[in-house]
C-alpha positions as CSV (number, residue, x, y, z in Angstrom):
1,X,-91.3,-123.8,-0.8
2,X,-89.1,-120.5,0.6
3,X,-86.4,-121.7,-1.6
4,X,-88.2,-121.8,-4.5
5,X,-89.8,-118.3,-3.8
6,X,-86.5,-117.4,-3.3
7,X,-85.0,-118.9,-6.5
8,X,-87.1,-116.8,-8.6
9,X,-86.7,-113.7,-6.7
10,X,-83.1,-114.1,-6.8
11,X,-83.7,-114.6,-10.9
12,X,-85.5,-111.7,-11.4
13,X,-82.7,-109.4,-9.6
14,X,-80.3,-110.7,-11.9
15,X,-82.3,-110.1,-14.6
16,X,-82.9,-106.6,-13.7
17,X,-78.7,-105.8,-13.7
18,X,-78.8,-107.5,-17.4
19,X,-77.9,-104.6,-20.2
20,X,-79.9,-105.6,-22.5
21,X,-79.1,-104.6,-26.2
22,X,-80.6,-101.6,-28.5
23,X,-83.3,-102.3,-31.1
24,X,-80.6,-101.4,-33.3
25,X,-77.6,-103.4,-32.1
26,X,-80.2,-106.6,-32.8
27,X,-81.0,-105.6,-36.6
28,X,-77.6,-104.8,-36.7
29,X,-76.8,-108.4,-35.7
30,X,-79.3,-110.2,-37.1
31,X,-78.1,-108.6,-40.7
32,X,-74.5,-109.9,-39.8
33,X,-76.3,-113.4,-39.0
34,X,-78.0,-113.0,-42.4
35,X,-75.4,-111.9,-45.2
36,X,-73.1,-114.2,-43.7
37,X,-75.0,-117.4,-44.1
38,X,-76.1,-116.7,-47.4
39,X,-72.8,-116.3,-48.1
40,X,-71.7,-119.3,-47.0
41,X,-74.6,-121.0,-48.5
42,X,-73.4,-120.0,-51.8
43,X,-69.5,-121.0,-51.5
44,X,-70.6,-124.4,-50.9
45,X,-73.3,-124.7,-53.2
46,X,-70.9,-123.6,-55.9
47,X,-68.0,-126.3,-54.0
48,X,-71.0,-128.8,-54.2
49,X,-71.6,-128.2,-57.8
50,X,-68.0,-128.2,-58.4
51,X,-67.6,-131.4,-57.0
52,X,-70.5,-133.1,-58.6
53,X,-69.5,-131.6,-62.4
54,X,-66.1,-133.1,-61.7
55,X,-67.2,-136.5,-60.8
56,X,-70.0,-136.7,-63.5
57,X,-66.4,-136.1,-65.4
58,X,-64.4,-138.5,-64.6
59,X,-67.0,-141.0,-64.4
């Protein structure tokens, strides 16, 4: 059981040396997170439709 108690008391003085980041530096990163995936979403929704018209072509 001293282990354990140990464990999380060992846990909770690393947790107090994390720097944690600003409110700001997370909107900042989560907007990154966001305008980047919907890009991506688009390129391959237009590839995707590219593909599909060109099939629906040939065939």
């Amino acid at each position: 059981m001293g282990k354990i108690m140990r464990f999380f008391k060992e846990c909770g003085a690393e947790l107090k040396k994390v720097v944690w980041p600003s409110r700001a530096d997370v909107v900042s990163s989560v907007k990154v997170v966001l305008v980047s995936t919907i890009v991506i979403a688009v390129i391959l929704g237009l590839l995707d439709l590219a593909f599909v018209t060109g099939m629906n072509y040939i065939f």
